[in-house]
Structure formats: C-alpha cells, structure tokens
C-alpha positions in Angstrom: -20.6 31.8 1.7 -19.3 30.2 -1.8 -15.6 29.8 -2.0 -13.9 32.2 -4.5 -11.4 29.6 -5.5 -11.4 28.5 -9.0 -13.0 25.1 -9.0 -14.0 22.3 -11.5 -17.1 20.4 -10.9 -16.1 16.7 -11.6 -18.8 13.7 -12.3 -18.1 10.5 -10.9 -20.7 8.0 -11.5 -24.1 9.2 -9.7 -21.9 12.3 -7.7 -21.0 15.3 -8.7 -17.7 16.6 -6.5 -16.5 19.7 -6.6 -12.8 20.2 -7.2 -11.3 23.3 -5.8 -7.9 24.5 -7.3 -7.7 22.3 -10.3 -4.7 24.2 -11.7 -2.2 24.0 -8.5 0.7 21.9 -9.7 1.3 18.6 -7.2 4.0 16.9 -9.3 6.7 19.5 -10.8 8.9 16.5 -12.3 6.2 14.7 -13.5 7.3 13.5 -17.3 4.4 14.8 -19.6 2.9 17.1 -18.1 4.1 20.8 -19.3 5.1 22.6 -16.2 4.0 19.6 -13.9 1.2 17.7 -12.8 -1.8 19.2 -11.4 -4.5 18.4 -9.2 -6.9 17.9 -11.9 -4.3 15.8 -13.4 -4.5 13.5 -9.9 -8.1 13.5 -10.1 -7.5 12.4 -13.9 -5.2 9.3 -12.8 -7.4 7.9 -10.2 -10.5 8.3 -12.4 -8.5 6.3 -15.3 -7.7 3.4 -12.7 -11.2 3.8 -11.1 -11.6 -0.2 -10.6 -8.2 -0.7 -9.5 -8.3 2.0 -6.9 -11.7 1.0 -5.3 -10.2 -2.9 -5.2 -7.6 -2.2 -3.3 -9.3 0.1 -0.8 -12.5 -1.6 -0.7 -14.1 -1.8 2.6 -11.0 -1.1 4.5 -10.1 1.5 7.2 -7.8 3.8 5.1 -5.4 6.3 6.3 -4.9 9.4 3.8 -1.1 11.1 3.3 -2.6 14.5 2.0 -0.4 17.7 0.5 -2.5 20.4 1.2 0.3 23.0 -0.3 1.1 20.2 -2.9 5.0 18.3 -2.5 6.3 21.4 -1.6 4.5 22.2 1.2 3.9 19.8 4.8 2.5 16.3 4.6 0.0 15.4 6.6 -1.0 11.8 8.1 -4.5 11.5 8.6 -6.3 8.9 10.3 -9.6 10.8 10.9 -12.0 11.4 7.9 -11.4 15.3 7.2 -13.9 17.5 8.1 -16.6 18.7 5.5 -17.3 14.9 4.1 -20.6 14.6 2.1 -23.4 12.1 3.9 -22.2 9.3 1.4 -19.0 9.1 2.4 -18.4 5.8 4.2 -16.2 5.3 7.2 -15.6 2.4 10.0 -14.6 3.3 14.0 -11.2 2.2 15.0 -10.0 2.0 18.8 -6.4 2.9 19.1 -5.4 1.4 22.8 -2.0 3.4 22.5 -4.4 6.6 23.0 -7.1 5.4 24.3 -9.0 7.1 21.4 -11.4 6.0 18.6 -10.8 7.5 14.9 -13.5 7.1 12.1 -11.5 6.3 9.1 -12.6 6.7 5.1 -14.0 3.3 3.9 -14.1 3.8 -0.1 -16.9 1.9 -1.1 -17.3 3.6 -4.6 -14.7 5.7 -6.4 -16.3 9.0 -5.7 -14.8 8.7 -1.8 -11.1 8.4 -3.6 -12.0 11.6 -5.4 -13.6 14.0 -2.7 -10.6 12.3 -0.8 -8.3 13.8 -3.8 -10.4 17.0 -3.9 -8.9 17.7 0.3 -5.5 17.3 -0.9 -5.1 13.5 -0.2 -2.3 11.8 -2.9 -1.5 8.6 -0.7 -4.2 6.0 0.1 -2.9 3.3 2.8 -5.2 1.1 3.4 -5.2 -1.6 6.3 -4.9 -5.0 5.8 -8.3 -6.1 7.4 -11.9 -5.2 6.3 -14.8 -3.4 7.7 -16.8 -6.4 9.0 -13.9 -7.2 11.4 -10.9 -4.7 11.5 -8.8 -7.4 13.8 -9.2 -10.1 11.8 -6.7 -9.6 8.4 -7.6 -11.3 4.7 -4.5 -10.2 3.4 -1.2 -11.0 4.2 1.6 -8.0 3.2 5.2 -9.2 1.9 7.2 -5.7 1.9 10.6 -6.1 0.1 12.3 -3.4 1.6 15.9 -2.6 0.6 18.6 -1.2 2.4 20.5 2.2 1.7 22.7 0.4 -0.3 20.6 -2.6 -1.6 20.2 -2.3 -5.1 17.1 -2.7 -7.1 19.0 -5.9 -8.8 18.6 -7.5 -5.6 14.8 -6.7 -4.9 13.9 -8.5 -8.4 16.2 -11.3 -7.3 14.7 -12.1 -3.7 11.4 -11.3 -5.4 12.0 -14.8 -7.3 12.9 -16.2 -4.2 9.9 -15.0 -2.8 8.1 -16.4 -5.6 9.4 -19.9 -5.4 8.7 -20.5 -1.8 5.1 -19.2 -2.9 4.6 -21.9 -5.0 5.5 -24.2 -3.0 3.3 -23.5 -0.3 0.3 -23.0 -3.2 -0.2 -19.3 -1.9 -0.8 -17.1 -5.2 0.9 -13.9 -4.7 0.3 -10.8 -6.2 3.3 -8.5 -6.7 3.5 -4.4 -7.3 5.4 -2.1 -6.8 6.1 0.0 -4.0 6.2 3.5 -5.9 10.2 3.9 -4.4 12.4 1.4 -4.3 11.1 -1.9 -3.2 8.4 -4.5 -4.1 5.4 -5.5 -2.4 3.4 -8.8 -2.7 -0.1 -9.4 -0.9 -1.4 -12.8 -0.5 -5.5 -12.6 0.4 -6.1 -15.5 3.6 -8.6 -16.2 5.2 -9.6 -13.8 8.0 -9.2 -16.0 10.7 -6.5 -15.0 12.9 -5.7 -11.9 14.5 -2.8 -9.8 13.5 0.0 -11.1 16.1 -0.9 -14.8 14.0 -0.5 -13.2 11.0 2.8 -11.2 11.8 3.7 -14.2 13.2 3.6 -16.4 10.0 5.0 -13.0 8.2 7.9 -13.6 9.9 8.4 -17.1 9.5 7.8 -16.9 5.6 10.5 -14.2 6.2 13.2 -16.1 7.6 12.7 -19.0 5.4 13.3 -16.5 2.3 16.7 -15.2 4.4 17.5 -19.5 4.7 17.8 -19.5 0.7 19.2 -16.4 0.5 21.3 -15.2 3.5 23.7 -13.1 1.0 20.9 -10.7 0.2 17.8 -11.0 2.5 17.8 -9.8 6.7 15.3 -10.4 8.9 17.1 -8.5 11.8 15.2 -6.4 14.2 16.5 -3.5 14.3 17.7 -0.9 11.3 21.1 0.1 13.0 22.0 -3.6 13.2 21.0 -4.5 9.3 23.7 -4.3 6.5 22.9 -1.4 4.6 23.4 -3.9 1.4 20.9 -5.8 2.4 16.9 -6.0 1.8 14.9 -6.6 4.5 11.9 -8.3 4.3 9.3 -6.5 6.6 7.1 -9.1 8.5 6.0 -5.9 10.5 4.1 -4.7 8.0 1.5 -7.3 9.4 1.2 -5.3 12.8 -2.0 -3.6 13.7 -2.2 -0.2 12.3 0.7 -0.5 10.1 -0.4 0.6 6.0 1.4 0.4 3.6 0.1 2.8 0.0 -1.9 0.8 -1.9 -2.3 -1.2 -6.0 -2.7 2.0 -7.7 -1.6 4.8 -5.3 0.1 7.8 -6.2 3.1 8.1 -3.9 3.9 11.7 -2.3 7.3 12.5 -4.3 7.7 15.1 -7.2 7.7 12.5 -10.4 4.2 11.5 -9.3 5.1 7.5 -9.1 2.7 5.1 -8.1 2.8 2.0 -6.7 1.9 -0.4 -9.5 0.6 -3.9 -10.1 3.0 -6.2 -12.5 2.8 -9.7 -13.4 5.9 -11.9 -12.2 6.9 -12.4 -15.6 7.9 -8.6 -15.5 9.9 -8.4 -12.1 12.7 -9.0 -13.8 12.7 -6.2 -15.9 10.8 -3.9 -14.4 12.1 -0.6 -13.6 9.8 1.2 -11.0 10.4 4.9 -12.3 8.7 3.7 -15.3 5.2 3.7 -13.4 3.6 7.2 -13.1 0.3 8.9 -13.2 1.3 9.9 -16.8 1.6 6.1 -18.0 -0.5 3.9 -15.4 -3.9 4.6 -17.2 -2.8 3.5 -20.3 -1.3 0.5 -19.1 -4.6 0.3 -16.9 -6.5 0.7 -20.0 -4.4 -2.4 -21.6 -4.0 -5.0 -19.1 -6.6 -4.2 -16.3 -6.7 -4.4 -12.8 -3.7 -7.0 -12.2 -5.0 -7.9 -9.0 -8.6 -7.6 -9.8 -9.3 -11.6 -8.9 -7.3 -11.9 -5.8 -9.9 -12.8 -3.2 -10.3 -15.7 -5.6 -7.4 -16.7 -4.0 -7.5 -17.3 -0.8 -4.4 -19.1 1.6 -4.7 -21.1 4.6 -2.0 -19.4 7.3 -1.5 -23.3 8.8 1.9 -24.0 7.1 3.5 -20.4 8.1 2.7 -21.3 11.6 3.8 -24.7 12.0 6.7 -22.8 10.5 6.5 -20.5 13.3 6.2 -23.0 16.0 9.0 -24.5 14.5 11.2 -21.6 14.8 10.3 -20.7 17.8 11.0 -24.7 19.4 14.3 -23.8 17.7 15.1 -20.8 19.9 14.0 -17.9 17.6 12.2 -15.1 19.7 9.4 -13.4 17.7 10.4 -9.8 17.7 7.9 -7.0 20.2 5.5 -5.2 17.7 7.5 -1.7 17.1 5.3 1.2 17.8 5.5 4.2 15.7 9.0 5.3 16.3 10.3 2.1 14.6 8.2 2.5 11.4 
C-alpha cells in the first residue's frame, strides 16, 4: 500500500530516492533557515558536499546515529543496515565477539547510500577506521582532541599545534577537522598493516609524547574521574575496534545542525567551530573542496610510533585494557 506521507522524490546520480517527510524540521536553531532546518534541508547539505561525504565513508563499515522524531525525539545507534534498503545498497558483515553476533553494516559506495541513509532519519555517519577488504586491518590512524569540562577551546587550537609539530617531525601529513562540538580531530591514512591493538598502541604513544611537550594542558590518564577537568585529553582509544567517531562532513545530532568540518592548519588558530553548519559548509565546500580529498596520497609507516611504544613500555608505562562500551 503507498505511504500517505508527503514525500519528495530526490535524484541522485543514476537513483531516484524517495524522501518521506521533507518538511519535518530536524534543526530548530539552525541560523538561516526560517523556523529551522528540515529534512530536505539535510538531504540538501549532504548533496552539496556529495564528494566529501562519500570520501570519508568510502568502503567502510559505518554506524548511523539516526532521529527518527528529529532532535527532539530519541536517538538511535544503529549498527545494522535498517530494514527496507534498495538492492544497491552496499554493506560488509562484521563479527562482534562481545555478542557473539554478526551485523551487516552500510558501506557507502556512491552518495545515493548517504541519502536513502538520510531519507530513514540518519544525521550522523561514523564510520570505522578500516575498509571493507579487511575490517581488522586500519589505514587510518584517528587523533581525537578531546577537551575536558573545563578545557577551553584556546587550548584545543594550542595542543593542535603541538600536535602538528610532532607530525612533522615524524613526516606523517595530518589532516585536521573539526569535531562538530568542542574538540578537534586529525586522521593520518597508514598503511593497513597492523591490527588495531598496534595501532592503539602507537595512538597512545604519539599521545604521551604530545602530553611530554605539553604536560600543562594535555592528559593521557585512563580514566575520566581521575583527569583534570582543565585539561584535554588526547583519545588514543579512538583506535580501538569498533570505536567511530562522525565523520569529514557529518552533520552532528544537536539543534544548530553543526558538522564536523575539514580546515587547513593555517585556520586552527582561528577557527571557531560554531561557525561550521549545514547552512555554510556547502558554500565553503563549493570554494575550497574536499580538504581531505588526497589523503590516501599520504600514507605513514606506523614503525616510529611503535619503537615509541616499546620504548614506553621498557620504561614502565602499562598500555591501558581496551574500554568496552561503558567507558566510551
């Protein structure tokens, strides 16, 4: 029987999608959009930063944050690929030991998956950091700058120079965007070589050296209760198995309708994260590009981090257990 919804019928390359409830407001504080930002106003973003979007996600198990009600209704984490997905809809089978279960994720190959995703109320996209030919081998290591309750954004921008510097000096090219709230993020494509334990691993030790040069602003303490709330901590877990984080280009699930953005390093500085929404991203898009759009041309060898590692850990340093979902 057809729905009796109001519904749009959206073209995205060679699909046609049909958007259900175009005019249901998502984003009530959404700057320039008269009486907030609508559905077809999400679907409108992600089609503006089409090639962004589909780099970011491409080829990797992604887990949705959807809204069915919109922000003011529940949000819902979902690992499975929602029910009702068209035949060209792409997906890869994950085994979850914790479980004991499998889950067939989306796998965007092609922006029409990011928009039937949109069209079942997804906002958030967070994809994994390993691809589709091998899930337990990463290619991209994940630096979350993660402030504190009391950290201020000041000190994000200056540990991100920090962050920066020891980058260069390790000849890692790193790509920094926001987070969408109130920290940065900066991926690093490597090689997939290692499983993810390695790769937390060297996380962690590229961690601690950032904390060496700046001890004042940066922890790399375990666990929250035990951090300074003035503090930013620099998540090496982000690097654990089945730990996502939204991705370049993402609308993030909070009334002014942020999203995380790509910037060059030359902006960090000044950059002032509340700036980036799905009203201005496309014409930003539209100016600079995708700022990440060459980063698998850039590929890091993980060997330094872990003679770092071993290093540490000769030292005395323990390397952290993996925290399971509680300690997210």
């Amino acid at each position: 029987m057809p729905s009796s919804s109001p519904s749009v019928e959206i073209e995205v390359d060679n699909r046609v999608i049909r958007v259900s409830n175009p005019d249901r407001v998502y984003f009530p504080d959404c700057a320039g959009f008269a009486g907030g930002a609508t559905k077809l106003d999400l679907v409108d973003y992600y089609l503006a930063v089409g090639p962004g979007i589909v780099n970011a996600l491409y080829d990797r198990p992604c887990m949705l944050h959807r809204f069915p009600k919109g922000m003011t209704g529940p949000k819902v984490h979902q690992k499975r690929l929602p029910a009702g997905a068209p035949d060209w809809v792409e997906t890869v089978r994950l085994f979850f030991p914790r479980w004991g279960r499998t889950a067939d994720e989306l796998c965007v190959t092609e922006l029409g998956a990011v928009i039937w995703a949109v069209q079942m109320s997804t906002v958030e996209f967070h994809p994994w950091n390993s691809r589709r030919p091998d899930t337990e081998k990463p290619d991209e290591w994940r630096i979350d700058l993660d402030p504190g309750p009391e950290c201020p954004f000041s000190t994000v921008q200056r540990v991100a120079g920090v962050v920066h510097e020891v980058l260069d000096e390790l000849g890692a090219t790193g790509f920094p965007k926001t987070s969408g709230g109130k920290g940065l993020h900066v991926y690093v494509r490597i090689r997939p070589d290692h499983g993810f334990g390695d790769v937390r691993r060297a996380a962690l030790a590229f961690a601690r050296e950032v904390e060496r040069r700046a001890p004042d602003d940066v922890t790399t303490t375990w666990w929250r209760k035990d951090r300074d709330p003035a503090q930013l901590f620099v998540d090496y877990n982000q690097n654990t198995r089945d730990h996502t984080i939204a991705a370049a280009y993402s609308v993030r699930g909070v009334p002014d309708a942020r999203v995380s953005t790509p910037v060059r390093w030359d902006e960090v500085p000044d950059v002032d994260p509340r700036d980036f929404t799905i009203a201005t991203v496309p014409t930003r898009f539209a100016r600079l590009g995708d700022l990440h759009a060459d980063i698998d041309d850039h590929v890091f060898d993980l060997a330094p981090l872990l003679a770092w590692a071993e290093r540490d850990e000769r030292e005395g340093k323990d390397t952290p257990p993996e925290p399971d979902a509680a300690d997210r």
